[in-house]
N, C-alpha and C positions, 0 to 999 in steps of 0.2 A: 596252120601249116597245111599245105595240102600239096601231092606229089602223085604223080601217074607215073609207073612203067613205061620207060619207051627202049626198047632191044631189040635188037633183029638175032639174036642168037637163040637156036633151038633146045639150048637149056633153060633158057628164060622160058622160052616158048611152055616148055613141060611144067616148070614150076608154074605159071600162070594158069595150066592148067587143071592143076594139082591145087591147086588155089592160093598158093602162095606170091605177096605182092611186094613189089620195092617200094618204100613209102618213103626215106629220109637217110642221111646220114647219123650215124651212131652219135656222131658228136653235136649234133644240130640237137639235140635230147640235154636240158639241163639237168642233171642228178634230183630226183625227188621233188618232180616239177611234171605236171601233164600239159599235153599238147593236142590237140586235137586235129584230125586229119580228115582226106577223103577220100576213101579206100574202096575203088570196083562199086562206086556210085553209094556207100554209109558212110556213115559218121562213125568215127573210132577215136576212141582217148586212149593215148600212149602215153605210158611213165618207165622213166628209166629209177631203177631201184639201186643198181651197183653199177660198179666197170661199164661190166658188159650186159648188164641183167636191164630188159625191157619187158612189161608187160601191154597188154593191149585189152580193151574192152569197148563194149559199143559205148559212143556217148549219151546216149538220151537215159537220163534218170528212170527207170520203170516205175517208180513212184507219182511222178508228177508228169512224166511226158517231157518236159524241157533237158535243152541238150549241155547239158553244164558239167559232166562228168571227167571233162578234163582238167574242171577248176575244184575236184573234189579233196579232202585231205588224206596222204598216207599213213598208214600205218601200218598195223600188225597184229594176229591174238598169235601167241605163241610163236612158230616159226613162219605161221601163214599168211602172204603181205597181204593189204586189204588197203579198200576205196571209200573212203567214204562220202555219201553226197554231199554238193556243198547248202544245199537247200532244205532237208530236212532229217541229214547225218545218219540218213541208212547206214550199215558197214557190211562189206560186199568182199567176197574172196576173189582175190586177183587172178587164182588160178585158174577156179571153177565157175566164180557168179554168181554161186551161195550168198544169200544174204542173211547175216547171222543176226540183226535189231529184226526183223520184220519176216515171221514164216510167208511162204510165197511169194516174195519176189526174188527174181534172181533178174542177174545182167547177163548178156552173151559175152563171154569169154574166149579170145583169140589167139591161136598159136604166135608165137614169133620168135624168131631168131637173125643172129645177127651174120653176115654173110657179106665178106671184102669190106667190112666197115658201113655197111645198110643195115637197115634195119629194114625185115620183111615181115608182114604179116599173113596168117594163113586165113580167110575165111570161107 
């Protein structure tokens, strides 16, 4: 999936330049399923967790280099949602990009929120 901003309204204008992006429709997002997109020229893996709950992370695995992170598996340690690779099952905090199997690596970790039914990411 991949989705460019296009608005001629000066509030877009400000978020875009605050860094925040339009990437998709909320409901284009299957529950508990990654997507991968192209966000202000990266690669970004979206996963929608609930309703309205979206999280965002770069796609390229920091492990291996390859960009598969939006085919990685969800879950969870405690109340904190996590990614994990699908290639060699790093497990990675959604929120932050801690990687809790493996000290030193982390993933870039992207704001996002959902806004008239888009899904926008910050980076």
């Amino acid at each position: 999936m991949t989705a460019t901003l296009e608005t001629g309204t000066l509030d877009a204008a400000a978020d875009t330049a605050a860094g925040w992006h339009r990437v998709c429709r909320l409901d284009d997002l299957e529950p508990s399923w990654g997507e991968a997109a192209l966000v202000a020229g990266r690669q970004v893996a979206l996963f929608r967790t609930g309703a309205g709950e979206v999280f965002a992370v770069a796609h390229q695995d920091p492990a291996t280099g390859s960009h598969v992170m939006a085919r990685g598996i969800l879950g969870s340690r405690g109340a904190r949602p996590t990614i994990s690779s699908p290639l060699h099952k790093e497990v990675y905090d959604l929120v932050t990009g801690e990687c809790f199997s493996t000290p030193g690596l982390r993933i870039a970790a992207y704001g996002t929120r959902v806004s008239d039914g888009f899904v926008e990411v910050q980076l």
